[in-house]
C-alpha positions as CSV (number, residue, x, y, z in Angstrom):
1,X,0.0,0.0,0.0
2,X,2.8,2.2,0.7
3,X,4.1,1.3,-2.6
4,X,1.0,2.8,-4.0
5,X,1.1,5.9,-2.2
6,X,4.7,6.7,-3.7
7,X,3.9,5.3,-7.1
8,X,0.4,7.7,-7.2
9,X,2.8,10.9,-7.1
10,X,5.0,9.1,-10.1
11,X,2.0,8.2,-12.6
12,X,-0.9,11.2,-11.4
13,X,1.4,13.7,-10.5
14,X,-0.4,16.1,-12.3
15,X,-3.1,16.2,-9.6
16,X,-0.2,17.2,-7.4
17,X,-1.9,20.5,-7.0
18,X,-5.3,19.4,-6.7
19,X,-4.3,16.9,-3.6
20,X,-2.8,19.9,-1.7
21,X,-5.9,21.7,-2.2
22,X,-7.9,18.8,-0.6
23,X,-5.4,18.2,2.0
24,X,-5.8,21.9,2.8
25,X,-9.7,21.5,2.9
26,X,-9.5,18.4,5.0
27,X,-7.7,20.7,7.5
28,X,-10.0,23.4,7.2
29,X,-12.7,21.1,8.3
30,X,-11.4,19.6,10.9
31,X,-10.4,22.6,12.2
32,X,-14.4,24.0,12.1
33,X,-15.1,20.3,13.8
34,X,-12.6,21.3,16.4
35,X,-14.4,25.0,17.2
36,X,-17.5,23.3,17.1
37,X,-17.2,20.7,19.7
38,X,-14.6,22.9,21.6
39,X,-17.5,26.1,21.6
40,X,-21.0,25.2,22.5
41,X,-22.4,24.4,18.8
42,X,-23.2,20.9,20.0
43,X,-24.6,21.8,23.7
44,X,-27.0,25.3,23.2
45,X,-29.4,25.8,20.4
46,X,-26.8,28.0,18.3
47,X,-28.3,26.2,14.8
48,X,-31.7,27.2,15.5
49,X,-31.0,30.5,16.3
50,X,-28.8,30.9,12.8
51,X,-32.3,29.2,11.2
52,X,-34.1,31.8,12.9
53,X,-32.2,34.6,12.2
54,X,-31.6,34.2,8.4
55,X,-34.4,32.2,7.2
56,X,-36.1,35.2,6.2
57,X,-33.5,36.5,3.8
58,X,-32.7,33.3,2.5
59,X,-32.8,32.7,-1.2
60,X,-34.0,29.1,-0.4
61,X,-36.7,27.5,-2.1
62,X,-40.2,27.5,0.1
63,X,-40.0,24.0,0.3
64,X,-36.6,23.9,1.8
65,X,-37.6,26.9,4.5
66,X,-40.4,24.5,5.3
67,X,-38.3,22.0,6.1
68,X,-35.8,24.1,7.7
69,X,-38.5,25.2,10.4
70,X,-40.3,21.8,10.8
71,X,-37.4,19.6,11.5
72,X,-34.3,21.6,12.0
73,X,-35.2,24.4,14.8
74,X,-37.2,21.5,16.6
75,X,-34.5,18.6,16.8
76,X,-31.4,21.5,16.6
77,X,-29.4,18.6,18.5
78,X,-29.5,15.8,16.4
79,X,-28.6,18.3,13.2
80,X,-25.9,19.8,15.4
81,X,-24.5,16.6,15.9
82,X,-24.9,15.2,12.2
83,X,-23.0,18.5,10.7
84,X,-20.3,18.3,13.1
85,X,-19.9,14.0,11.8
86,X,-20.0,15.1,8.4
87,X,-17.4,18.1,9.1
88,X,-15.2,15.3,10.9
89,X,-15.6,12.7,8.1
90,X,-14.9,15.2,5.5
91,X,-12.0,16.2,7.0
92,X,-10.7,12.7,8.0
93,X,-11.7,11.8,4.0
94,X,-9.8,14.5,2.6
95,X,-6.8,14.6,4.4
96,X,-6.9,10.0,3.9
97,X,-7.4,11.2,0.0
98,X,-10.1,8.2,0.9
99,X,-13.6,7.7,-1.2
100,X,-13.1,11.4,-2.2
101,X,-15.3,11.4,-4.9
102,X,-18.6,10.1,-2.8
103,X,-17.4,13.0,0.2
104,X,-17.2,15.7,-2.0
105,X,-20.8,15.0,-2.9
106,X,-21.3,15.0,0.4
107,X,-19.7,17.8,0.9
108,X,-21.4,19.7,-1.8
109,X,-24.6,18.8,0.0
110,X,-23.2,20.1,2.8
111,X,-22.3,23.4,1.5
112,X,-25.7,24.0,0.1
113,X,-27.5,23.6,3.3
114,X,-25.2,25.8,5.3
115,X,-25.2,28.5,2.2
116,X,-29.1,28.3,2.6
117,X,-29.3,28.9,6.7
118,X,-26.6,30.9,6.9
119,X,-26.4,35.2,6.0
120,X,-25.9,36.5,2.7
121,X,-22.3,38.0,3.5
122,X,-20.9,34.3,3.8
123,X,-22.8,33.6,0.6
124,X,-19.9,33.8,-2.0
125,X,-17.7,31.3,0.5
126,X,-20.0,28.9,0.2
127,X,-20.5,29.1,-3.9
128,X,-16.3,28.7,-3.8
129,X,-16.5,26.0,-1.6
130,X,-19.1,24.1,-3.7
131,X,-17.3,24.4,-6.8
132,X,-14.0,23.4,-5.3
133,X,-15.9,20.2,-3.9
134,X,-17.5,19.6,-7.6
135,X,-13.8,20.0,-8.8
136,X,-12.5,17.6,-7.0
137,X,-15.0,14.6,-7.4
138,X,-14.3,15.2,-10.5
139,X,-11.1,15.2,-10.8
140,X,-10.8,12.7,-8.5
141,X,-8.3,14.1,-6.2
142,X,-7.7,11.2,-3.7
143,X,-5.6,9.1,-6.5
144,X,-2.5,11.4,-6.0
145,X,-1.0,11.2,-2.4
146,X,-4.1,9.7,-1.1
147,X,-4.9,5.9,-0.3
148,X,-8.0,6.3,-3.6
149,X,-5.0,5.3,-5.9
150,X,-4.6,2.1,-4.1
151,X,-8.1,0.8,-5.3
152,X,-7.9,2.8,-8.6
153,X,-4.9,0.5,-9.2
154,X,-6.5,-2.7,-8.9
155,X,-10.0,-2.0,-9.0
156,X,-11.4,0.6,-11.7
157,X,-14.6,1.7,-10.9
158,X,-16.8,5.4,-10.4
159,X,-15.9,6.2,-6.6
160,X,-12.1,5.9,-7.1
């Protein structure tokens, strides 16, 4: 396996650039896991108050908004606790260069649900971030200094 780490930089070395970008984005997610478990995102209500204060300027659709104040102001914890999993899986998934494809999807989700309950200032971040995740799952930015190259060596197939 090791072998296949030092031979990904050899054959897709051209995605050289593209894996320090994701390494960098794993970091930057695990750091935002970090401040959120180290802050009190996880103990007092701080999603539904964000819901609550920028739902009405959101460009969401209606449905969406609906949803938003039927499930996520009501059961705040158990959303608060699956953003911060998907922030640490992300992160972890990045940094591996692990099923990168799949995560970024994730990750694009992700982005569009904070983009949609958070203000209009952090707007443009989150339009970057999605395109950066659609970029690499694309790309497929795991096979260069990441463990995807492994499988993509011996098994071809969509997620590697």
């Amino acid at each position: 396996m090791f072998l296949s780490f030092v031979e990904s930089i050899k054959y897709v070395g051209h995605l050289l650039p593209i894996s320090f970008l994701r390494i960098f984005l794993g970091l930057v997610y695990l750091q935002e896991m970090l401040k959120q478990y180290r802050g009190d995102f996880l103990l007092r209500p701080r999603l539904a108050d964000l819901i609550v204060e920028h739902l009405p300027t959101s460009q969401a659709p209606l449905w969406f908004k609906f949803v938003l104040n039927s499930q996520f102001i009501p059961h705040w914890q158990t959303y608060s606790i699956l953003i911060w999993g998907l922030h640490l899986m992300v992160g972890v998934s990045y940094l591996l260069g692990y099923l990168v494809r799949p995560t970024a999807l994730l990750a694009t989700l992700l982005s569009f649900v904070m983009m949609s309950i958070s203000g209009p200032h952090q707007e443009e971040y989150f339009k970057t971030l999605i395109a950066i995740h659609l970029i690499l799952a694309w790309v497929g930015a795991g096979r260069c200094l990441g463990v995807d190259y492994y499988f993509y060596k011996r098994r071809r197939g969509v997620w590697w």
